[in-house]
C-alpha positions as CSV (number, residue, x, y, z in Angstrom):
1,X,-10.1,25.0,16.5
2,X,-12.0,24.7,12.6
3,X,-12.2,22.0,10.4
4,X,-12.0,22.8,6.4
5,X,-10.8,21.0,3.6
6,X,-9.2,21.9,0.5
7,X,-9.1,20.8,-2.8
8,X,-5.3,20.9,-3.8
9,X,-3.0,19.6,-1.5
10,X,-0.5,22.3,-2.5
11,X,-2.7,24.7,-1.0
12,X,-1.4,23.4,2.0
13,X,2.8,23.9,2.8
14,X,5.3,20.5,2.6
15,X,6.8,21.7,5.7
16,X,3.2,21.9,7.7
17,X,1.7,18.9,6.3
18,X,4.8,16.6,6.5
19,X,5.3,17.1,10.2
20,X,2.1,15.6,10.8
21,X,2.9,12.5,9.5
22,X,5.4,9.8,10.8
23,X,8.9,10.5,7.8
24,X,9.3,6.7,7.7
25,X,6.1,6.1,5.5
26,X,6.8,7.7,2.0
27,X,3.1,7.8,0.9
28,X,1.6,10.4,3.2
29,X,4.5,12.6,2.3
30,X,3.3,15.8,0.5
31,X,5.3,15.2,-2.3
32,X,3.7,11.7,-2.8
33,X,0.3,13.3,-2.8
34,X,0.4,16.2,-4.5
35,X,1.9,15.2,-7.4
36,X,-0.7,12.6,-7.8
37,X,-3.3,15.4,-8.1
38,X,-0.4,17.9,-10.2
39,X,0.2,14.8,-12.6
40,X,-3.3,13.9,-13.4
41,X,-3.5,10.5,-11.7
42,X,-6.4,11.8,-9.2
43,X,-8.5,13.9,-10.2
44,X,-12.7,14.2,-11.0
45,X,-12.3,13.0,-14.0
46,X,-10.7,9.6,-12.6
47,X,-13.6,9.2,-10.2
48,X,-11.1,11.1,-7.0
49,X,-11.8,14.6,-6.2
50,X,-9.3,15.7,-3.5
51,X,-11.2,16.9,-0.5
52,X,-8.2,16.4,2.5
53,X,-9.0,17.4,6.0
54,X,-7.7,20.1,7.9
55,X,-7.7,21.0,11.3
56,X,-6.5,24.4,12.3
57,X,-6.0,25.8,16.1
58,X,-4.9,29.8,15.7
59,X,-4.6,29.6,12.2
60,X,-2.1,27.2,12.4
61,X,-2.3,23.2,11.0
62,X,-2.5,20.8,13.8
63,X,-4.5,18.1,12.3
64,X,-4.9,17.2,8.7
65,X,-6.4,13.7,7.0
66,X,-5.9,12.6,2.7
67,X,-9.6,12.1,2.3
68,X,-11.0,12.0,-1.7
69,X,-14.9,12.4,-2.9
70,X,-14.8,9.0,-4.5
71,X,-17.0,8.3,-7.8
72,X,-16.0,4.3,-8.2
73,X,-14.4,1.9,-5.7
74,X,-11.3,1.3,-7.8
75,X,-7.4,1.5,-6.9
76,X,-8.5,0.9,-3.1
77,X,-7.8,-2.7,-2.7
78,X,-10.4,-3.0,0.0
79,X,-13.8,-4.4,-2.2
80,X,-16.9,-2.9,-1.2
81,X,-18.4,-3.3,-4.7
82,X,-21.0,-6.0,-3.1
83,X,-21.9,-3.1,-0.5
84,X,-22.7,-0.7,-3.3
85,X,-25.2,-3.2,-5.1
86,X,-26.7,-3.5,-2.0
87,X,-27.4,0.0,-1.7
88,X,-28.7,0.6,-4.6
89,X,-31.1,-2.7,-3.6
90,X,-32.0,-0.4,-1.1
91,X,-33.1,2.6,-3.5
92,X,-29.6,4.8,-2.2
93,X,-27.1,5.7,-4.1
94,X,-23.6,4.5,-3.1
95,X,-20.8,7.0,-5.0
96,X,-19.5,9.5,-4.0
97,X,-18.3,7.9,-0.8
98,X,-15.5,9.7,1.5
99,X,-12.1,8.0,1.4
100,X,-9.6,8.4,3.7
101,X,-6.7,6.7,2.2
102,X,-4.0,6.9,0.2
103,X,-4.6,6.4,-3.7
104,X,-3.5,3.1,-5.4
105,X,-1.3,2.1,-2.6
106,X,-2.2,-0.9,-0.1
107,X,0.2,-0.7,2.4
108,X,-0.8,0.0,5.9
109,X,0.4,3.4,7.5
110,X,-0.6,6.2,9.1
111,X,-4.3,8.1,8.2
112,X,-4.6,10.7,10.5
113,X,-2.0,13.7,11.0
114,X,-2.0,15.0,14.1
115,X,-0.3,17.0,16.9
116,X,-1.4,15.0,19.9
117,X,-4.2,12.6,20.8
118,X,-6.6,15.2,21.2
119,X,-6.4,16.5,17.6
120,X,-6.7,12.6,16.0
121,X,-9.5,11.7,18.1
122,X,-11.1,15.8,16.7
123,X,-10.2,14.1,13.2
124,X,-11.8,10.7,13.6
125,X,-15.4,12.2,14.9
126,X,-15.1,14.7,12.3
127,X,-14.7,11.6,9.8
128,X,-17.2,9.6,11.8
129,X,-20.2,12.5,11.1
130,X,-18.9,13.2,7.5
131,X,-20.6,10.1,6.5
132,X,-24.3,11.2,8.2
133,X,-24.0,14.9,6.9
134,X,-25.9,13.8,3.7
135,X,-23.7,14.6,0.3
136,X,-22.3,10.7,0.6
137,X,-23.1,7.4,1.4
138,X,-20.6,6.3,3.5
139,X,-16.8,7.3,5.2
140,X,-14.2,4.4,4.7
141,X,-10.7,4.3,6.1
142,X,-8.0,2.0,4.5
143,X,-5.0,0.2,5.6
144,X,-4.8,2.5,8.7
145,X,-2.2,1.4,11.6
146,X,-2.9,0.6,15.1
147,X,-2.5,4.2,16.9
148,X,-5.4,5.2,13.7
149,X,-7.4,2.2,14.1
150,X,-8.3,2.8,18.2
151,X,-9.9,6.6,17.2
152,X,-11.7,4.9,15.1
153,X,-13.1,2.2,16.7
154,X,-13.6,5.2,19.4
155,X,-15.8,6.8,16.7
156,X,-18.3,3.4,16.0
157,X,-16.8,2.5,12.9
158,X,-17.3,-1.0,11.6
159,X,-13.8,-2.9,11.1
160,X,-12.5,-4.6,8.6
161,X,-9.5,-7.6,8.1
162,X,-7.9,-9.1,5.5
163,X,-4.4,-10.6,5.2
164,X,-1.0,-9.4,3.3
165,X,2.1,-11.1,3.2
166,X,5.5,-9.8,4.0
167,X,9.1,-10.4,5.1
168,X,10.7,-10.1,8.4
169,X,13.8,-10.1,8.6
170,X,14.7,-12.1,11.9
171,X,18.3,-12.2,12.0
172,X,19.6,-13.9,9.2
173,X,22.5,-11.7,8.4
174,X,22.6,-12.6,4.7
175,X,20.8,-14.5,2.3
176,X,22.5,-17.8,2.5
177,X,20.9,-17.5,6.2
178,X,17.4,-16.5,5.2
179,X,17.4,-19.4,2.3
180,X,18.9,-22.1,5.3
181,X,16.1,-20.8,7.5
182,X,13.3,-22.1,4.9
183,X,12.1,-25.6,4.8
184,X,13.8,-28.2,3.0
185,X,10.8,-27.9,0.1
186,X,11.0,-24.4,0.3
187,X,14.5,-24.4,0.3
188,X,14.7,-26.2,-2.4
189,X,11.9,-24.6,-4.6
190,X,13.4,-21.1,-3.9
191,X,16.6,-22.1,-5.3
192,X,15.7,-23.8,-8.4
193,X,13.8,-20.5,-8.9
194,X,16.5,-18.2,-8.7
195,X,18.9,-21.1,-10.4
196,X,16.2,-20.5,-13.5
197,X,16.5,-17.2,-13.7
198,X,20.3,-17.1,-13.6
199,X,20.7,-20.1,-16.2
200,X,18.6,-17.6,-18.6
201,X,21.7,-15.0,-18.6
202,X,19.9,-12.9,-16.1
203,X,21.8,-10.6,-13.8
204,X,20.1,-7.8,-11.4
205,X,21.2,-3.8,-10.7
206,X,19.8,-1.3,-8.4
207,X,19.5,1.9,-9.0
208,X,18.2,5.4,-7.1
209,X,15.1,7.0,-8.8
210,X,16.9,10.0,-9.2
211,X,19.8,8.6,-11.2
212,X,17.9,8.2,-14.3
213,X,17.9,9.9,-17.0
214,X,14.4,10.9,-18.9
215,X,15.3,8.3,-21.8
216,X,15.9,5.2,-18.9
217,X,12.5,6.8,-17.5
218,X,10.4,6.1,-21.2
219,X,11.9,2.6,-20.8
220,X,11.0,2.5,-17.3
221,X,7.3,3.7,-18.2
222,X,6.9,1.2,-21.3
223,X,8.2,-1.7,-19.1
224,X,5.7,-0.7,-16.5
225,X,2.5,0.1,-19.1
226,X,3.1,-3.1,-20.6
227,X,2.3,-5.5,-17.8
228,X,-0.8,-3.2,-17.3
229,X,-2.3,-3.8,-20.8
230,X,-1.5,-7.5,-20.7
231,X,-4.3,-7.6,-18.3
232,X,-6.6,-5.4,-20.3
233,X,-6.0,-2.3,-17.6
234,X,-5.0,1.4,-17.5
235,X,-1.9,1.6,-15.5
236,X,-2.6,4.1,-12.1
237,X,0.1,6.4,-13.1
238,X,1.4,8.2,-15.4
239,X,5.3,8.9,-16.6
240,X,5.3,12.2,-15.1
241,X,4.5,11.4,-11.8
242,X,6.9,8.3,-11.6
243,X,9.7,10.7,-12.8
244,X,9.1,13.5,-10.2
245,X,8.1,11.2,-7.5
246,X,11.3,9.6,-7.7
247,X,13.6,12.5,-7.9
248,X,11.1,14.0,-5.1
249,X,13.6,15.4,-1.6
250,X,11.8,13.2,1.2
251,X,11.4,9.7,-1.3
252,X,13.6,7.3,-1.7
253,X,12.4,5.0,-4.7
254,X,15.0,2.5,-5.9
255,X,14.1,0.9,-9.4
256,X,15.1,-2.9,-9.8
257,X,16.1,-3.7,-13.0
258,X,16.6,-7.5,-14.8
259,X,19.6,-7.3,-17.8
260,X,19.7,-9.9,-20.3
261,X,22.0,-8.8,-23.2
262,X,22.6,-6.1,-21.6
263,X,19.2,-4.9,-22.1
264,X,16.9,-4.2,-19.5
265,X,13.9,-6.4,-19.1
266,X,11.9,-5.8,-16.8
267,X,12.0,-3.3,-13.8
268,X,10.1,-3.4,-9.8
269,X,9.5,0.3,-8.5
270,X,10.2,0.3,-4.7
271,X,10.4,2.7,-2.1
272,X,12.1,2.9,1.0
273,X,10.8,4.7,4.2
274,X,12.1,3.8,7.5
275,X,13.0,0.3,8.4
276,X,10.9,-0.6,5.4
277,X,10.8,-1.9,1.6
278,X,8.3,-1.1,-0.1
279,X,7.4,-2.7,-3.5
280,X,4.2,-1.7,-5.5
281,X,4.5,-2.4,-9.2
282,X,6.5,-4.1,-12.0
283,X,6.9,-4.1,-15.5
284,X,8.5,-6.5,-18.0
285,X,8.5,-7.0,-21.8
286,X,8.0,-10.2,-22.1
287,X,7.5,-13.5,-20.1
288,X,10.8,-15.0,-18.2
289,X,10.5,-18.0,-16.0
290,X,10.6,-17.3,-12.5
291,X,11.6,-13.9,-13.1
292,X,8.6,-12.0,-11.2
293,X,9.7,-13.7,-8.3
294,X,13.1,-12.7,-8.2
295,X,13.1,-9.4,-9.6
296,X,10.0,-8.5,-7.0
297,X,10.2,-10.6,-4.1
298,X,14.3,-11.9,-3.7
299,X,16.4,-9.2,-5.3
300,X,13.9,-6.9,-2.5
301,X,14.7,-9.9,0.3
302,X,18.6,-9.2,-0.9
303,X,18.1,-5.5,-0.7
304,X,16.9,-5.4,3.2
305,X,20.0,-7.4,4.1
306,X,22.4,-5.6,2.9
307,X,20.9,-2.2,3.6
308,X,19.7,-3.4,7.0
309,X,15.9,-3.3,6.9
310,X,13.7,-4.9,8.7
311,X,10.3,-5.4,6.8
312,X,9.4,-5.7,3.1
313,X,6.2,-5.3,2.4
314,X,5.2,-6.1,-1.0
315,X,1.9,-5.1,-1.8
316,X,-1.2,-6.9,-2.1
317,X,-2.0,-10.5,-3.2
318,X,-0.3,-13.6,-1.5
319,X,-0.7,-16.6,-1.5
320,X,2.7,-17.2,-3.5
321,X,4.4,-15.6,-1.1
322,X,3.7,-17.2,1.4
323,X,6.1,-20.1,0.0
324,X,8.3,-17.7,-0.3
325,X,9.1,-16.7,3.3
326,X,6.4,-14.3,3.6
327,X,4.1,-14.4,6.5
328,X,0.8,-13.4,6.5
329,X,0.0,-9.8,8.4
330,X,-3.9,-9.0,9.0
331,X,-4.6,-5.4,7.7
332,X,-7.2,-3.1,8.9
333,X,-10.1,-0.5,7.2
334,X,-12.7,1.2,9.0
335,X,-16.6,2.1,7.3
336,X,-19.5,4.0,8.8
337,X,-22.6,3.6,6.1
338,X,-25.0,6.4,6.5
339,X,-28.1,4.0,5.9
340,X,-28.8,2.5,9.2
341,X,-30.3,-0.7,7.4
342,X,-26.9,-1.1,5.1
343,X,-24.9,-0.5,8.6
344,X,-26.2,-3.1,10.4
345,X,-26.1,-5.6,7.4
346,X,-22.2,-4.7,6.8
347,X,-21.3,-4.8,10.5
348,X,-23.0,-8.5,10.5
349,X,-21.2,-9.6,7.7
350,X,-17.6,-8.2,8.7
351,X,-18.6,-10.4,12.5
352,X,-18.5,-13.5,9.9
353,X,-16.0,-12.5,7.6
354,X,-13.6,-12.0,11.0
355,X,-13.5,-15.2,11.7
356,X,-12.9,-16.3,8.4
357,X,-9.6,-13.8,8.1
358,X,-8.7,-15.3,11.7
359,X,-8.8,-19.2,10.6
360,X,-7.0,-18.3,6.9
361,X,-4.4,-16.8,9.3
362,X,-3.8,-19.7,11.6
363,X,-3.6,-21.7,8.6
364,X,-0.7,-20.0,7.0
365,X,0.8,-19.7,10.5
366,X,0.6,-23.5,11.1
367,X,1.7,-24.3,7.6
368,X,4.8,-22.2,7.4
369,X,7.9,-22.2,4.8
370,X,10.1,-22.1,7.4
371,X,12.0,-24.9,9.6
372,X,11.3,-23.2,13.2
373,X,8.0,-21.3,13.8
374,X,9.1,-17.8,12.1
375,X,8.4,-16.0,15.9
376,X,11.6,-17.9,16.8
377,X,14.5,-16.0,15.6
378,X,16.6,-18.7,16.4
379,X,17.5,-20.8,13.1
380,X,18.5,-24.4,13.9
């Protein structure tokens, strides 16, 4: 077996790299990923230079990691800028790093491809002496699941929590059920929220990626870019890749839109993969009450009951979900810092920072929106 990495994920076929990777998560999928790099939205120039990990037995891919060269620590959603400064406080440079993750995209899935347990513990050593071979500072894995996260932890790595917030569906069969389940509060907020919205002449459509037309996508894309300069930002991606990502064979991305005046208003881009919503961004042109909840968090609630999944996971933040019926899920990153000094001063802190994750958790868990204890499926 060799190790070697490439540059261009389309140097590498669909067919191998996909069968590495469990279908049900849409952003390992080659078409995810290599139309990030054929679109522009990672590349040097952005501060990601594509250096995936392959592992070949007989000439043949068994084994195969997304790993970027990483120039900044933005679009990663796991801050380690206080861990840079510290390392140049200790007269070594910090970027480029290794990333092994998945660009712009905080949901937790799989990191390693890999034939068997023998090839993803290969991959995670490999990983693990990446970070001492000298051209970077440090290896850092992001939102990996379970099955990733014990190679790693196999390999020394340092582990990190943090918390997201999603929805479960727990046998409500519709939404009358889910909204009964809530507290009376909750209950109550959730409605007047929704009532808001509706009052405003607001109704809701859903519609497949690859229905739209390339005028409904510059609407799509100007809905989308507007949110992003409100805050002063460059949005992550770029019309192209939202237009061939959704009409991409393997991804399923369903665009929520709000119509008022028959006009569409705003838009959330999900994807579905598995038992699984996923919602990552959202757009609108102009500030409606309530709206962003709806649009983003209950029309997706309404969309995993009537299509009969079981999880919606949408994205990072959370607090204000948590009101919401969201419960809070601890997530998982792994680091290795080459500079023994640095190590030993992040694995401290991440012992401390533990515990805090672990307390924040059993508060939300104690102070639930719900009427029973949300591991009870059993609504009363």
């Amino acid at each position: 077996m060799r190790f070697r990495h490439v540059q261009r994920l389309t140097d590498v076929t669909a067919a191998d790299w996909d069968a590495l990777f469990d279908p049900g998560y849409p952003f390992c999928r080659h078409a995810w990923l290599s139309q990030l790099e054929t679109h522009g939205c990672v590349a040097r120039d952005e501060g990601w230079e594509p250096r995936h990990l392959l592992l070949e037995h007989d000439g043949r891919v068994v084994g195969a990691a997304p790993l970027y060269l990483k120039h900044h620590s933005y679009g990663e959603f796991v801050f380690d800028f206080a861990w840079a400064d510290a390392s140049h406080r200790l007269g070594r440079r910090y970027y480029p790093k290794l990333l092994n993750a998945v660009p712009f995209v905080p949901a937790t899935g799989p990191r390693l491809g890999a034939r068997d347990p023998t090839v993803r513990t290969a991959l995670a050593q490999r990983l693990a002496e990446l970070s001492d071979a000298g051209e970077t500072s440090s290896v850092h894995v992001l939102f990996a699941d379970d099955t990733d996260a014990a190679s790693f932890l196999s390999q020394g790595l340092l582990e990190r929590n943090d918390l997201q917030f999603q929805w479960t569906d727990r046998g409500y069969g519709d939404m009358a059920g889910f909204v009964a389940s809530l507290s009376s509060d909750r209950r109550k907020k959730l409605l007047r929220e929704r009532r808001r919205v509706a009052e405003a002449g607001i109704a809701f459509e859903v519609v497949p990626a690859r229905a739209l037309t390339d005028a409904e996508w510059d609407h799509v894309y100007a809905l989308y870019v507007h949110t992003y300069h409100e805050r002063g930002q460059a949005p992550y991606f770029s019309r192209e890749f939202l237009i061939d990502a959704g009409r991409a064979d393997g991804l399923d991305m369903r665009l929520v839109f709000a119509v008022h005046d028959r006009r569409r208003v705003a838009v959330a881009i999900t994807l579905v993969g598995g038992d699984t919503l996923y919602g990552r961004h959202w757009g609108a042109d102009a500030h409606y009450h309530s709206l962003h909840f709806e649009c983003c968090y209950y029309q997706g609630i309404e969309l995993c009951l009537r299509e009969g999944l079981r999880r919606f996971d949408a994205g990072t933040q959370g607090a204000h979900k948590h009101g919401r019926g969201f419960e809070p899920v601890r997530t998982r990153s792994f680091h290795r810092l080459a500079d023994p000094r640095l190590h030993e001063a992040v694995a401290d802190y991440l012992v401390r920072e533990r515990r805090l994750v672990t307390a924040r958790e059993a508060e939300f868990m104690h102070h639930t929106a719900y009427r029973a204890h949300p591991s009870d499926a059993r609504r009363t």
